[in-house]
DSSP file (Angstrom, degrees, kcal/mol; ACC not computed):
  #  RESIDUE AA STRUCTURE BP1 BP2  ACC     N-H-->O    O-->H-N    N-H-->O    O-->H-N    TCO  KAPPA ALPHA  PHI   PSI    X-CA   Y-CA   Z-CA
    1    1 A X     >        0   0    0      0, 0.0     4,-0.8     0, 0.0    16,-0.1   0.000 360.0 360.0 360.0 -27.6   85.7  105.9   89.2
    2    2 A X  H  >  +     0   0    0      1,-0.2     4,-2.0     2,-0.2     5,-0.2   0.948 360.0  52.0 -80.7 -51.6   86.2  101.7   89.7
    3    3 A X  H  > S+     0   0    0      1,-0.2     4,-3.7     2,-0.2     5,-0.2   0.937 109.7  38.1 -63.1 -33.8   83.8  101.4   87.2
    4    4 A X  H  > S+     0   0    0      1,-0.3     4,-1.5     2,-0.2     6,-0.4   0.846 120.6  54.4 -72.6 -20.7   85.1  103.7   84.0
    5    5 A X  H  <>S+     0   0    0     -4,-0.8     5,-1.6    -3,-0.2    -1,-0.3   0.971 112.5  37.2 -90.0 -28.6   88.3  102.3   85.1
    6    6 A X  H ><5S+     0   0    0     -4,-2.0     3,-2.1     2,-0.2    -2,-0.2   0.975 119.0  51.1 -45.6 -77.2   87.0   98.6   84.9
    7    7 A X  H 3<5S+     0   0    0     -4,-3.7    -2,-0.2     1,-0.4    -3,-0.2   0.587 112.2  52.0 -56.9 -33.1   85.0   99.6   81.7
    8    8 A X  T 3<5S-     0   0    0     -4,-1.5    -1,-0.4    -5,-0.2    -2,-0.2   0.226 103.6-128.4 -90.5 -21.1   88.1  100.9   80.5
    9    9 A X  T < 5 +     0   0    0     -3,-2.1     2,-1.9     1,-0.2    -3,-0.2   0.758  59.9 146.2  61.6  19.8   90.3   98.2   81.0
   10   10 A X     >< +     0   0    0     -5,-1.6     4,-2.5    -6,-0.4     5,-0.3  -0.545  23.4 178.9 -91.0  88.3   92.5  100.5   82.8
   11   11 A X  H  >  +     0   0    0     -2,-1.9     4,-3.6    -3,-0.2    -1,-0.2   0.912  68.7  55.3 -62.7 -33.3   93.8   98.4   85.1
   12   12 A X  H  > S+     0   0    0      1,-0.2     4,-3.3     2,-0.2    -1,-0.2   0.968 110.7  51.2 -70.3 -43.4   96.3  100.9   87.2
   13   13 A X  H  > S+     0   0    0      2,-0.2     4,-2.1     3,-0.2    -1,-0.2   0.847 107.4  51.5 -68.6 -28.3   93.3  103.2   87.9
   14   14 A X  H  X S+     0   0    0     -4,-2.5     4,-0.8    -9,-0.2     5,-0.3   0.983 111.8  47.8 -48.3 -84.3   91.2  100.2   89.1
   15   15 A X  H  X S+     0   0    0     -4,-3.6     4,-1.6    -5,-0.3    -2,-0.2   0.679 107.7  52.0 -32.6 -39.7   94.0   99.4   91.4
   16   16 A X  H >X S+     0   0    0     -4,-3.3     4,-2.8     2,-0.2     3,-1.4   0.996 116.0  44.2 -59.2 -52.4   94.5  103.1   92.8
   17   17 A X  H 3X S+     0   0    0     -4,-2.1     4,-2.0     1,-0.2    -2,-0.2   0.784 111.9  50.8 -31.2 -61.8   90.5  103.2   93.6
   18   18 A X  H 3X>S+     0   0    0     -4,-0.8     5,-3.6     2,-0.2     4,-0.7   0.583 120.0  39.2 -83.8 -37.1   90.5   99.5   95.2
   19   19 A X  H X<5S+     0   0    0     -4,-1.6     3,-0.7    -3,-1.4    -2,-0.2   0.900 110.3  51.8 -78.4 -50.1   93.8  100.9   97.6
   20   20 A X  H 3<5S+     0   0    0     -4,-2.8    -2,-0.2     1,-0.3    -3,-0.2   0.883 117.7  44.0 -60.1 -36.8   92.6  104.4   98.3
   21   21 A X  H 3<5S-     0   0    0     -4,-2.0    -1,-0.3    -5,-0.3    -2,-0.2   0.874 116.1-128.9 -53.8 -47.8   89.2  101.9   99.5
   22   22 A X  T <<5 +     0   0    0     -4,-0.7    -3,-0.2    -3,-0.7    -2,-0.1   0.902  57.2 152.9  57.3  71.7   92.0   99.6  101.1
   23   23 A X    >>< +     0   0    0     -5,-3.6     3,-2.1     1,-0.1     4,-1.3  -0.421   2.6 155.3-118.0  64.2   90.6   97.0   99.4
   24   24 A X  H 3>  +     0   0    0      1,-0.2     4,-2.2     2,-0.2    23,-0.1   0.658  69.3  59.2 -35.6 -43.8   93.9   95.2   99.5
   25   25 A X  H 3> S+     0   0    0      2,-0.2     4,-3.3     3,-0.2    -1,-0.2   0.780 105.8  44.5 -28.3 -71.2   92.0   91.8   99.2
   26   26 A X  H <4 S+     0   0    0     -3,-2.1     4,-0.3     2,-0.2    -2,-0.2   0.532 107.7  59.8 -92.3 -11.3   90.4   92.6   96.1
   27   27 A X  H  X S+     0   0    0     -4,-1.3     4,-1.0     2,-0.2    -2,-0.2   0.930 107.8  45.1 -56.3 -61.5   93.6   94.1   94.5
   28   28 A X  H >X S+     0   0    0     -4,-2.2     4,-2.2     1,-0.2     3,-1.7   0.989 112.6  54.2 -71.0 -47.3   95.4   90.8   94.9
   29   29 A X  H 3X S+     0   0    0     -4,-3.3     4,-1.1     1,-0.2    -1,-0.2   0.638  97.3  63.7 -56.9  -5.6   92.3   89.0   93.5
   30   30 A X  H 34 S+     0   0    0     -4,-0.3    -1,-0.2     2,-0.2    -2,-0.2   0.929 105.2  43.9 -53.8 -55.8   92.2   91.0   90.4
   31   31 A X  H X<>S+     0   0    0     -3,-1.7     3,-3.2    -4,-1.0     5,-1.1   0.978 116.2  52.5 -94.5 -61.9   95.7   89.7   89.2
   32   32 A X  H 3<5S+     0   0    0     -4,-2.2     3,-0.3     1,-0.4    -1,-0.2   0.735 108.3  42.8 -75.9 -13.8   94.7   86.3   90.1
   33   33 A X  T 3<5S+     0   0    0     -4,-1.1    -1,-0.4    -5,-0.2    -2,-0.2   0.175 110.3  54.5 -78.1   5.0   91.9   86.0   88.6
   34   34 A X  T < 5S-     0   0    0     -3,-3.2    -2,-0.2     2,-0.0    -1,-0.2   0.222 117.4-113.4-125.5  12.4   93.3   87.7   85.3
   35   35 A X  T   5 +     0   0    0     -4,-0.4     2,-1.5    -3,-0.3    -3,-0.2   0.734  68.9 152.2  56.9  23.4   95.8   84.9   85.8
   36   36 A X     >< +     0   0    0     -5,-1.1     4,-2.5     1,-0.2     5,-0.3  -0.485  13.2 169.0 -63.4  63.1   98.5   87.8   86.4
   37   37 A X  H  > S+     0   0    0     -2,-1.5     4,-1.8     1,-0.3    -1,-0.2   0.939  75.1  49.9 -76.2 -27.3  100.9   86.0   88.6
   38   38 A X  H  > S+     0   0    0      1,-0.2     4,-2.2     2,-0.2    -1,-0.3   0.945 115.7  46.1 -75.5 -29.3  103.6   88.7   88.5
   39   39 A X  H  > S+     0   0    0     -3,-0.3     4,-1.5     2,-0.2    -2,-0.2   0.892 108.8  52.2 -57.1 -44.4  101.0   91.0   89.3
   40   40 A X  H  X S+     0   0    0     -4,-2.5     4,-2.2     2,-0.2     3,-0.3   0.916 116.0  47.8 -75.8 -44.7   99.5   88.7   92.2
   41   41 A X  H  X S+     0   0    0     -4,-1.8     4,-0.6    -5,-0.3    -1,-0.2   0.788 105.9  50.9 -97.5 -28.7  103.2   88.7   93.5
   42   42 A X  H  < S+     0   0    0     -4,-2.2     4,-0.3    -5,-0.2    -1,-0.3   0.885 111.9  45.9 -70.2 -25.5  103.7   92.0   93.3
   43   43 A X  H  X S+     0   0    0     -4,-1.5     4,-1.9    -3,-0.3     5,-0.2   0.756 112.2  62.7  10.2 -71.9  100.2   92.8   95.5
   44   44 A X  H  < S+     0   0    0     -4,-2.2     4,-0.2     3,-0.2    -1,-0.2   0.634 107.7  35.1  -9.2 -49.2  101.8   90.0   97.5
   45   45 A X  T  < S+     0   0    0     -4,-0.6    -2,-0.2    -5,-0.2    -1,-0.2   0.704 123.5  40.4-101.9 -14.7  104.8   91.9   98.4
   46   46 A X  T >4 S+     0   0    0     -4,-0.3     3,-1.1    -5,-0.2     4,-0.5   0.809 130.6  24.0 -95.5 -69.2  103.4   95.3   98.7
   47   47 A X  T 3< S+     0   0    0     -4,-1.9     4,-0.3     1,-0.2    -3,-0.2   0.535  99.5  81.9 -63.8 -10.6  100.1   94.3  100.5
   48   48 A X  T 3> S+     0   0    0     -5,-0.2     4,-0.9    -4,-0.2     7,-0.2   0.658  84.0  59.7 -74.0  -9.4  100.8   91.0  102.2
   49   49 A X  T <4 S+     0   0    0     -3,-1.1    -1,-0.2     1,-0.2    -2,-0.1   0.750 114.0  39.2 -86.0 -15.0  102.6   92.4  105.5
   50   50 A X  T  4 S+     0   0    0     -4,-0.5    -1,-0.2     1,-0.1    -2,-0.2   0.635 125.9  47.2 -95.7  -3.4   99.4   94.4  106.5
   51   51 A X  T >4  -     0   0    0     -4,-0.3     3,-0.7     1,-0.2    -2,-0.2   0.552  57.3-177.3-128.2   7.3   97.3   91.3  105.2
   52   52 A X  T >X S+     0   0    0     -4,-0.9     3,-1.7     1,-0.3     4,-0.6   0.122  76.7  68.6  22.9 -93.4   98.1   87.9  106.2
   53   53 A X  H 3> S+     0   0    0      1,-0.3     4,-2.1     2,-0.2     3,-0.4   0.608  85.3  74.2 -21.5 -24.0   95.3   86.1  103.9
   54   54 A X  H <> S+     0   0    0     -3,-0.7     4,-2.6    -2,-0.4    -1,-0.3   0.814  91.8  50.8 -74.0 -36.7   97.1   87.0  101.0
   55   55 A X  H <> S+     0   0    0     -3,-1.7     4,-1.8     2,-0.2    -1,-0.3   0.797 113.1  48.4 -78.0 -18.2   99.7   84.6  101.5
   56   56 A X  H  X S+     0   0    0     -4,-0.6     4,-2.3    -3,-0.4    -2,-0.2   0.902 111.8  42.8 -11.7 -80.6   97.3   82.2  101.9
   57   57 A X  H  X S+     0   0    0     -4,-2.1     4,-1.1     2,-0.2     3,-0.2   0.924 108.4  58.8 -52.2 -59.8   95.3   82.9   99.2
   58   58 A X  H  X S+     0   0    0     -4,-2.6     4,-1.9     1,-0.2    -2,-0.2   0.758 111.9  44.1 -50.8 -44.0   98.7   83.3   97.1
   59   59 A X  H  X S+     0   0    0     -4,-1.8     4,-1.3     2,-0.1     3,-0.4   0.977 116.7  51.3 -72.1 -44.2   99.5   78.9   98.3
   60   60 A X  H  < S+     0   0    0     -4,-2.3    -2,-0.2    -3,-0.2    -1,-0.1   0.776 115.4  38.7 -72.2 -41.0   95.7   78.6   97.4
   61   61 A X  H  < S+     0   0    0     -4,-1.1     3,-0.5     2,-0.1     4,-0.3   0.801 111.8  51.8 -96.2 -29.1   96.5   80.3   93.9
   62   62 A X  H >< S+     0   0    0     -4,-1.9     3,-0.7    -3,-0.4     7,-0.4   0.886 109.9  53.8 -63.5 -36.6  100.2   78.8   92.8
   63   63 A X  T 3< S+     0   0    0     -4,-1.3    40,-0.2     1,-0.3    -1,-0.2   0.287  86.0  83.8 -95.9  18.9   98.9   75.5   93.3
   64   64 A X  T 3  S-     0   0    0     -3,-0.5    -1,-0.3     1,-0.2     2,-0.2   0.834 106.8  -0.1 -82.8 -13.6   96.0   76.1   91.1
   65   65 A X    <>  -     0   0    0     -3,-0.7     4,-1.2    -4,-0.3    -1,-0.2  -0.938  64.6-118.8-155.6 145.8   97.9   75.3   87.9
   66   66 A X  T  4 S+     0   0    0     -2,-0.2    -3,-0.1     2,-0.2    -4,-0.1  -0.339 115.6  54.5 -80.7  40.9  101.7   74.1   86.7
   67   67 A X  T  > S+     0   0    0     -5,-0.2     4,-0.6    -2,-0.1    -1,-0.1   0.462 114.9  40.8 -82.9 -71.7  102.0   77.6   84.5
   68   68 A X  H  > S+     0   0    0      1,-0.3     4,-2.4     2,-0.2     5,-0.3   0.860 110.1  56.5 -64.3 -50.2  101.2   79.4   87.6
   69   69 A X  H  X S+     0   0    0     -4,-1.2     4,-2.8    -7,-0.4    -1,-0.3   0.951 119.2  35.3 -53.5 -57.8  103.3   77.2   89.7
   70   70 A X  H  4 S+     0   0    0      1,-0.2    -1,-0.3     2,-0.2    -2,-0.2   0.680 102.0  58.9-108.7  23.6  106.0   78.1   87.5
   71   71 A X  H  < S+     0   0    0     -4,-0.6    -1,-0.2    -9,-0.1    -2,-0.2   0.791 109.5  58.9 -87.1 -23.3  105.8   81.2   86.4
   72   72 A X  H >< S+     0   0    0     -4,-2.4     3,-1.8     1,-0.3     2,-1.0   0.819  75.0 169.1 -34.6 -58.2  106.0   81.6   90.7
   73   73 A X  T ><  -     0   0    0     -4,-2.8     3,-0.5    -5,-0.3    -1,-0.3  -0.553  67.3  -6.3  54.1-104.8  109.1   79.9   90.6
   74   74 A X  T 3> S+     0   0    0     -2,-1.0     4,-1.3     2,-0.2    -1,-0.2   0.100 112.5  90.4-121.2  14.2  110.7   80.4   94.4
   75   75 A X  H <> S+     0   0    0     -3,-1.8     4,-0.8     2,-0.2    -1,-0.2   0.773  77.1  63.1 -53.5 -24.8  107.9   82.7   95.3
   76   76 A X  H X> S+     0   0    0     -3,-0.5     3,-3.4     2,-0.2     4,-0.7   0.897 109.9  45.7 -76.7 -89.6  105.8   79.2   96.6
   77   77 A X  H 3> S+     0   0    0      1,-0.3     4,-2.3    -4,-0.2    -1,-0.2   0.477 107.8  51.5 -32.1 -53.0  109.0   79.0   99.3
   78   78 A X  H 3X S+     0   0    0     -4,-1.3     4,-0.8     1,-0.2    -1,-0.3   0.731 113.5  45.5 -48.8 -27.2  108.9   82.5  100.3
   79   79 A X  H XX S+     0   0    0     -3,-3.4     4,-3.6    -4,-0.8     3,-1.4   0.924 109.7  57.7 -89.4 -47.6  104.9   82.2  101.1
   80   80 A X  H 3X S+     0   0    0     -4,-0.7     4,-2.8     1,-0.3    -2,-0.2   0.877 106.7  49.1 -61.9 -39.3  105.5   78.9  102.9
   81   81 A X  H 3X S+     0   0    0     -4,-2.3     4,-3.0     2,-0.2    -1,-0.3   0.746 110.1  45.0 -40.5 -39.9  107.7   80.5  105.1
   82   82 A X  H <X S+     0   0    0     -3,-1.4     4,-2.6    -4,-0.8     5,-0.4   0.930 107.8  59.6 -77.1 -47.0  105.7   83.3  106.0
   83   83 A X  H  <>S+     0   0    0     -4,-3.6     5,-2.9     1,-0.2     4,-0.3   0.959 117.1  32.6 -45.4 -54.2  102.9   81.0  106.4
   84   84 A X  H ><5S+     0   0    0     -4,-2.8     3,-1.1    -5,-0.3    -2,-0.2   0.974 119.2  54.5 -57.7 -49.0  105.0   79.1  109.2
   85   85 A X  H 3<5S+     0   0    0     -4,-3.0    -2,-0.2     1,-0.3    -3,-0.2   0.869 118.0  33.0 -48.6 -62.9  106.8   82.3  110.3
   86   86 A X  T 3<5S-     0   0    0     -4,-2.6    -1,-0.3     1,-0.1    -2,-0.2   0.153 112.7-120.7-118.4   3.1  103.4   84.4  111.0
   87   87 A X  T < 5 +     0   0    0     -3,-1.1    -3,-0.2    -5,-0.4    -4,-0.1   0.934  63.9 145.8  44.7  57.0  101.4   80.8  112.2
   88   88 A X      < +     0   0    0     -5,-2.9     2,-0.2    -6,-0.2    -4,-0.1   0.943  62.9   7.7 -82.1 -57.0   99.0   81.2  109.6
   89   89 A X  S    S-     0   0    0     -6,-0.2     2,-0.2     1,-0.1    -1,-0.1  -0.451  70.8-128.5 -98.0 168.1   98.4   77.2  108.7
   90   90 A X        -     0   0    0     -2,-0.2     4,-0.3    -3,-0.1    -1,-0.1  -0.301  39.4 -95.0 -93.1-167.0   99.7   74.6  110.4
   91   91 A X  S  > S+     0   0    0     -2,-0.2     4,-2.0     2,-0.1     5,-0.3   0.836 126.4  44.7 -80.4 -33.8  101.6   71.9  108.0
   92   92 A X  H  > S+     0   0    0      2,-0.3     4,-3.1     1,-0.2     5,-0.2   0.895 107.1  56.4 -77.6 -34.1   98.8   69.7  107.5
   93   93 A X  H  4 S+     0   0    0      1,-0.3     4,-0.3     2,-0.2    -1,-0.2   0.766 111.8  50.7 -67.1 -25.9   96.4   72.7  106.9
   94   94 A X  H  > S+     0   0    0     -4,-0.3     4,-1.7     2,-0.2     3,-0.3   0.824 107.6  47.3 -87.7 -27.7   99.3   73.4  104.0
   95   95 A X  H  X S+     0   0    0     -4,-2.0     4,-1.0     1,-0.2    -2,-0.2   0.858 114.6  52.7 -86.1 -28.2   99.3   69.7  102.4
   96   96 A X  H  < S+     0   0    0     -4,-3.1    -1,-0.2    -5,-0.3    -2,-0.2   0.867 106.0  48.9 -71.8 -18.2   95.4   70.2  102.4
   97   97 A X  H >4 S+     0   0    0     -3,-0.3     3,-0.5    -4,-0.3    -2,-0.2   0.937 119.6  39.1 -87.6 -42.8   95.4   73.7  100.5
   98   98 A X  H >< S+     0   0    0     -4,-1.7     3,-1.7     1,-0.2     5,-0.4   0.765 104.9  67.4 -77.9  -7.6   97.9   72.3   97.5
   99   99 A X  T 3<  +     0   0    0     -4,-1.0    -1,-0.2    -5,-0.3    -2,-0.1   0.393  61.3 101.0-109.7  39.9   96.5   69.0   97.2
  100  100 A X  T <  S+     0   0    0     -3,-0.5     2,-0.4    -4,-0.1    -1,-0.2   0.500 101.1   5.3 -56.0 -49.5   93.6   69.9   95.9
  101  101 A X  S <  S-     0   0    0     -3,-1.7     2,-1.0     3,-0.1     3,-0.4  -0.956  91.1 -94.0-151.3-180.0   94.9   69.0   92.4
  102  102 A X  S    S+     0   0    0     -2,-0.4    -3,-0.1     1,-0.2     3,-0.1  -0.173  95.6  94.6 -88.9  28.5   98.6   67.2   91.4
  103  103 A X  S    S+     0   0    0     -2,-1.0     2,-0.4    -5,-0.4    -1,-0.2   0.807  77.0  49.0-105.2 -11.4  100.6   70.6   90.7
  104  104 A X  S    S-     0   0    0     -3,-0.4    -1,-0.2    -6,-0.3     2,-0.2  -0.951  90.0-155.3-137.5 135.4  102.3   71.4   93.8
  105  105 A X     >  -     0   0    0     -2,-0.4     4,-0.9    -3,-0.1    -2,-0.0  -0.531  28.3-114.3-109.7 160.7  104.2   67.7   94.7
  106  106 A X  H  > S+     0   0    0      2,-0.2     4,-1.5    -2,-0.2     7,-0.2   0.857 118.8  60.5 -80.0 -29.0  105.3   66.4   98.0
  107  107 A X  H >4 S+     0   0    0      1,-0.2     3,-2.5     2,-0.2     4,-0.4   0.992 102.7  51.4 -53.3 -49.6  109.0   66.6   96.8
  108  108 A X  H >4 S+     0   0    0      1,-0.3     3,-0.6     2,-0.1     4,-0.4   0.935 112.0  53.0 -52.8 -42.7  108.4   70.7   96.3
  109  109 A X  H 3X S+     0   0    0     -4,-0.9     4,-3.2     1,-0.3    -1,-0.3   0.602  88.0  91.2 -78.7 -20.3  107.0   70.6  100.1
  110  110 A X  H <X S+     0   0    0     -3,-2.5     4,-2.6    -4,-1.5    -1,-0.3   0.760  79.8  46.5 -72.3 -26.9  110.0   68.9  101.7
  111  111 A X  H X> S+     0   0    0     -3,-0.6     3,-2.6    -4,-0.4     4,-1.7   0.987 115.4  47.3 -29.6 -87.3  112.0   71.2  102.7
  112  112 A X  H 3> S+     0   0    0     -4,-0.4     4,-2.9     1,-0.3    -2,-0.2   0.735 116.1  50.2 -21.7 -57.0  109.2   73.0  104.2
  113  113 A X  H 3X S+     0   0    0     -4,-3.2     4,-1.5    -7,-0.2    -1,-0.3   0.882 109.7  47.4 -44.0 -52.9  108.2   69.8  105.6
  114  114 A X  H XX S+     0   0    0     -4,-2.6     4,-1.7    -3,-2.6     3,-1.2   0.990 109.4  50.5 -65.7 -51.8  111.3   68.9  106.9
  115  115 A X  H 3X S+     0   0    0     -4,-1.7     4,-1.9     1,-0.3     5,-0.3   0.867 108.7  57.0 -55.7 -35.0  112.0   72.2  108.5
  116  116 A X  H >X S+     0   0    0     -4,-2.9     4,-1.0    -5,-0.3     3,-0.7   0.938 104.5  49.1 -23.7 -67.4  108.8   72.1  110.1
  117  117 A X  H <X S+     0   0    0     -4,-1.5     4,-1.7    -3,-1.2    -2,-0.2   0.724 112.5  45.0 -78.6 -43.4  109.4   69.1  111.5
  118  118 A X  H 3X S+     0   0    0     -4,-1.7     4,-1.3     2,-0.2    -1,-0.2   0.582 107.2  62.1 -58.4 -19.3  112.9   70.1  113.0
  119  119 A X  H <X S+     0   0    0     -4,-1.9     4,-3.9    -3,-0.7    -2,-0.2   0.832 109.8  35.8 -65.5 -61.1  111.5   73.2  114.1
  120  120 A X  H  X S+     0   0    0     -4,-1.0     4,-6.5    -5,-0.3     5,-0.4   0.946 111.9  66.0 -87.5 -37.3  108.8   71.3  116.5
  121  121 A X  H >X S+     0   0    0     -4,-1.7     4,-2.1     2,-0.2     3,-2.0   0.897 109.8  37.2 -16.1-109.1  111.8   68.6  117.3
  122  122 A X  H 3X S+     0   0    0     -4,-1.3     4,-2.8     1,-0.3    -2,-0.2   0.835 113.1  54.4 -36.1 -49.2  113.8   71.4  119.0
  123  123 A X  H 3X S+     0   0    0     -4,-3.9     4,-3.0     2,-0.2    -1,-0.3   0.962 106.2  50.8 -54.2 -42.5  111.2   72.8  120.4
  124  124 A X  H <X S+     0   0    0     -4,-6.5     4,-2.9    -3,-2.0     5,-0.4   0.951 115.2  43.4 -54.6 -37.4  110.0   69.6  122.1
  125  125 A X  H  X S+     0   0    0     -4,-2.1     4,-1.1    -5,-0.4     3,-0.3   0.942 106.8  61.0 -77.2 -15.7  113.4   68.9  123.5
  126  126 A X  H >X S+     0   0    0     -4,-2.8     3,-1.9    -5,-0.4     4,-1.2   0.965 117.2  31.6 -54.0 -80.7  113.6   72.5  124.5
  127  127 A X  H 3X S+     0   0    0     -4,-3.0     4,-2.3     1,-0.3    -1,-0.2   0.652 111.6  56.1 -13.2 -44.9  110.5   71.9  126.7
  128  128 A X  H 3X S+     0   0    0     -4,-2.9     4,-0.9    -3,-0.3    -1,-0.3   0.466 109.5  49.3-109.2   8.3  110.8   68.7  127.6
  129  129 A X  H X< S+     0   0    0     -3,-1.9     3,-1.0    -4,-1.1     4,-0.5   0.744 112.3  51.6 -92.3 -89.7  114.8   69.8  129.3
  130  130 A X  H >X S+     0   0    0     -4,-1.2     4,-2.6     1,-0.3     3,-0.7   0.718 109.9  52.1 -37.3 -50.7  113.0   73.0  131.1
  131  131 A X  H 3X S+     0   0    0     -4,-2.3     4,-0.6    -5,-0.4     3,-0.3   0.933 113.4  40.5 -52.3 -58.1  110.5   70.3  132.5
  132  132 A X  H << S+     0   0    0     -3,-1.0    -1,-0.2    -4,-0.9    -2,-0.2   0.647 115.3  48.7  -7.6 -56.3  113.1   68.4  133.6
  133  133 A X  H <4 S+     0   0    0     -3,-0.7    -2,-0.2    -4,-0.5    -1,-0.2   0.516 117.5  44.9 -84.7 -18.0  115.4   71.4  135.0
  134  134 A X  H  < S+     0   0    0     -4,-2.6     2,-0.7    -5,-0.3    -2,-0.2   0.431  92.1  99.3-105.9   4.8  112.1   72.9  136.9
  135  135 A X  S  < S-     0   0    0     -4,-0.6     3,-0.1    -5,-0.2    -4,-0.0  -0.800  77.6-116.1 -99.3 126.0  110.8   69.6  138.4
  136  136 A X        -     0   0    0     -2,-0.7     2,-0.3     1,-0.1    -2,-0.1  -0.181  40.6 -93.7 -63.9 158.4  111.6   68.8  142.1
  137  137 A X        -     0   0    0      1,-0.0     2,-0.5     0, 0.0    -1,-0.1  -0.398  46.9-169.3 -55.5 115.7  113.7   65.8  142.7
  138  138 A X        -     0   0    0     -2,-0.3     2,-0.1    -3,-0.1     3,-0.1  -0.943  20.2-124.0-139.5 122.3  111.1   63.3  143.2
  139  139 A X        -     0   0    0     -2,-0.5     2,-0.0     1,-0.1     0, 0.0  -0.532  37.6 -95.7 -83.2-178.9  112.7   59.8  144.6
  140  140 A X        -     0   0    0     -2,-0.1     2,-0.8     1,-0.1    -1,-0.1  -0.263  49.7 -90.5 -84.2 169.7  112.0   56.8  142.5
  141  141 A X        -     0   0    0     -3,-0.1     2,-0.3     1,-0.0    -1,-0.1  -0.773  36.7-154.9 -81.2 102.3  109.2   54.8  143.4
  142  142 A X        -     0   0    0     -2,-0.8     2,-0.7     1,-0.1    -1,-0.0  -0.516  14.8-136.8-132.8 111.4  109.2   52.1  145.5
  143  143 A X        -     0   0    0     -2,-0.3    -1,-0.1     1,-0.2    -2,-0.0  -0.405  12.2-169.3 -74.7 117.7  107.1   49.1  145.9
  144  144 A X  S    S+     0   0    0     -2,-0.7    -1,-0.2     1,-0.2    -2,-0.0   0.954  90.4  53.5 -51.7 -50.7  106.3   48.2  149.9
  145  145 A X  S    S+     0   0    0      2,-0.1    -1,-0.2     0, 0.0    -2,-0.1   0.830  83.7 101.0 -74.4 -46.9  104.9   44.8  148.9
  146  146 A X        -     0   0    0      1,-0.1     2,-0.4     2,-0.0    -4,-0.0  -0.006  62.7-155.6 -41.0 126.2  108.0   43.9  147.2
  147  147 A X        -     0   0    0      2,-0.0     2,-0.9     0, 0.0    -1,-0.1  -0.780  12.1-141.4-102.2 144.3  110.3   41.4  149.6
  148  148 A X              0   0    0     -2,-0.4    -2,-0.0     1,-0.1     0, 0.0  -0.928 360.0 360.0-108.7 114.6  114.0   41.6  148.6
  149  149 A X              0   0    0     -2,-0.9    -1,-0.1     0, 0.0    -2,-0.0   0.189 360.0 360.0-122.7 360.0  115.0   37.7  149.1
């Protein structure tokens, strides 16, 4: 059936075969490879909460070209989010998957960047107050050898 529907250029029947398989995977890489980006994003939205790589793949795929990039338009934020949300990449793991070529810019990333970065900010002081509020009372330390003259 994948194949006549392949052979066929019948793309929807490919797609039912390739889900009824739950080859989710191979769905979204169809449309990106056929340079479908409204396709890859719908794929994206239906198959990316059961599939985490897909947003991956999907930062991997925006930033392959500035066509793609904008034909995306505010899709790249929604993925970056998820990517932080669901702890797929880290941030550095994300400046290494776009920069790969000049299409995706550090200005587009700042936001992303920033929030990151405000994110782990709070968190530290969050942390570093509980350490503080759970540590006994410790006097300071005191040098013996030291004469007070």
């Amino acid at each position: 059936m994948l194949l006549l529907s392949d052979l066929s250029n019948f793309r929807e029947g490919s797609t039912l075969v390739r889900e009824q398989e739950g080859l989710r995977l191979d769905i979204f890489r169809s449309f990106t490879s056929a340079k479908d980006t409204q396709g890859a994003i719908q794929a994206l939205r239906r198959y990316g909460p059961d599939e985490p790589q897909l947003y991956i793949d999907a930062l991997t795929y925006f930033a392959s070209s500035p066509q793609i990039l904008e034909e995306a338009g505010d899709e790249l934020d929604k993925v970056l989010q998820r990517i932080h949300d669901d702890g797929l990449l880290s941030p550095l793991q994300v400046i290494q998957a776009v920069s790969n070529n000049a299409v995706v810019t550090m200005g587009r990333l700042k936001k992303y960047l920033g929030d990151n970065i405000a994110r782990e900010d709070k968190e530290i002081k969050t942390v570093s107050a509980n350490v503080l509020i759970l540590s006994p009372r410790v006097p300071p330390l005191t040098n013996p050898h030291r004469t007070n003259a």
